[in-house]
C-alpha positions as CSV (number, residue, x, y, z in Angstrom):
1,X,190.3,107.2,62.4
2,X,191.1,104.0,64.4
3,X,194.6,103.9,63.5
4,X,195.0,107.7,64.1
5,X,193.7,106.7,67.8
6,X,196.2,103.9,68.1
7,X,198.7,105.7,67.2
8,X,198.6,109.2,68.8
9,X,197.2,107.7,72.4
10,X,199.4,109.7,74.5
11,X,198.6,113.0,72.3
12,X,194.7,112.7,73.0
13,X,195.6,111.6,76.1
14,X,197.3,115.2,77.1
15,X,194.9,117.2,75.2
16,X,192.1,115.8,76.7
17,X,193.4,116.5,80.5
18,X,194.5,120.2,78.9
19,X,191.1,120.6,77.8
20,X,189.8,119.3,80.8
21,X,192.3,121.0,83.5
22,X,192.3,124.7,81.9
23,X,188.6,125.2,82.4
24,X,188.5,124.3,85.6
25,X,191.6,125.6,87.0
26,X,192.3,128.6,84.6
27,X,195.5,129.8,83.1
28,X,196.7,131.1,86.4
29,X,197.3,128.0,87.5
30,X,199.7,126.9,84.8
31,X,201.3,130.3,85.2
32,X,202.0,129.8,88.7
33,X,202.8,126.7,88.1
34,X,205.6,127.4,85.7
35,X,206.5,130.1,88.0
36,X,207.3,127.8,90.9
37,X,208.7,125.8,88.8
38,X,211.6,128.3,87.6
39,X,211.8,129.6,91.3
40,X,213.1,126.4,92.8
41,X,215.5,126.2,90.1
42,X,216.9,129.3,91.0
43,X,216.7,128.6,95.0
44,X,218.5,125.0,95.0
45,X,221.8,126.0,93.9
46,X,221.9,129.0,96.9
47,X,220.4,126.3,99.1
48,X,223.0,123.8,98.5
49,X,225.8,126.8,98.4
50,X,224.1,127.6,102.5
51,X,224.5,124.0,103.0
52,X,228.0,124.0,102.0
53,X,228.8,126.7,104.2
54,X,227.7,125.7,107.0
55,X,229.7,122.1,106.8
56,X,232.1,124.3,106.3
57,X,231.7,126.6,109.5
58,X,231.1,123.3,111.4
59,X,234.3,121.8,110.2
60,X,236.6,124.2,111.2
61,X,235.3,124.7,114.2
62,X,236.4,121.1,115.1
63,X,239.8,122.2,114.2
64,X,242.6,122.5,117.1
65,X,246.1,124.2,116.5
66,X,248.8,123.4,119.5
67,X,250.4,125.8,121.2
68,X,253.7,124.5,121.6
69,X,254.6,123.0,118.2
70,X,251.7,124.7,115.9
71,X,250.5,121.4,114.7
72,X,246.9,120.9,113.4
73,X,244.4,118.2,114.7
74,X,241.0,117.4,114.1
75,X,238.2,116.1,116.6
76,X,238.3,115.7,120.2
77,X,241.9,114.8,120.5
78,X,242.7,115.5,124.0
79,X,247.0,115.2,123.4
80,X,248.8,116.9,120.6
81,X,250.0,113.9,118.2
82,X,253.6,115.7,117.6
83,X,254.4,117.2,120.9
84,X,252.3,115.6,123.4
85,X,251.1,118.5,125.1
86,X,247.3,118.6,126.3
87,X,245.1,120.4,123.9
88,X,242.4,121.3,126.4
89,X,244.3,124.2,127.7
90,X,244.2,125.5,124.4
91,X,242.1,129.0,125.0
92,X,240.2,129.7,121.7
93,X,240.2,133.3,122.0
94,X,240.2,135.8,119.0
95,X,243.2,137.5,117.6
96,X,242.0,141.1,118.6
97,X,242.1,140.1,122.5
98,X,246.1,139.1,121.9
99,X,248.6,141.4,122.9
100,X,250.3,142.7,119.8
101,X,253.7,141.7,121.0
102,X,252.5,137.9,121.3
103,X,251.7,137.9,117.8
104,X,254.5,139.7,116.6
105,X,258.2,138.4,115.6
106,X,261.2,140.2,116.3
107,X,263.7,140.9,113.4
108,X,266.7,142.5,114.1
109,X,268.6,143.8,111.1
110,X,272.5,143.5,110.7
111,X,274.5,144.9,108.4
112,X,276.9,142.0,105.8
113,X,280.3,143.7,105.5
């Protein structure tokens, strides 16, 4: 019996807190337990997907786009790195408030002979 207890420590070990832990606390608590368990499982992969897009909202916010050239910067640049023109008079204002002819290119069409 001695070696069985030398061996197998860890197994008495267990049982004895099981033994111990589902009188007192009851099956519901394993239950819920388990249950919580599983639930953050679930709930950190859409947490870290909420996380994700929210750096991404906050990085393109940070993004400027010049007026002049159409060049792309990032931060608080002040002076467009192509151009040179100031990017604080940049008005960030949506598409819908544009005029349609501002936002719309010209084609003619002519006929090849």
């Amino acid at each position: 019996m001695n070696y069985f207890l030398k061996t197998n420590k860890n197994l008495l070990t267990y049982t004895l807190i099981i033994l111990i832990v589902i009188p007192i606390f009851g099956i519901n608590f394993f239950i819920s337990l388990l249950g919580n368990i599983l639930l953050l499982l679930f709930l950190i992969p859409f947490l870290l997907l909420l996380l994700l897009i929210i750096g991404f909202s906050s990085y393109k916010s940070k993004i400027n786009t010049c007026s002049s050239c159409g060049a792309i910067s990032f931060g608080t640049n002040e002076i467009c790195m192509s151009c040179g023109e100031n990017l604080k008079n940049i008005s960030k204002t949506n598409q819908i408030d544009k005029n349609p002819g501002e936002s719309t290119i010209e084609v003619k069409a002519e006929e090849i002979k």
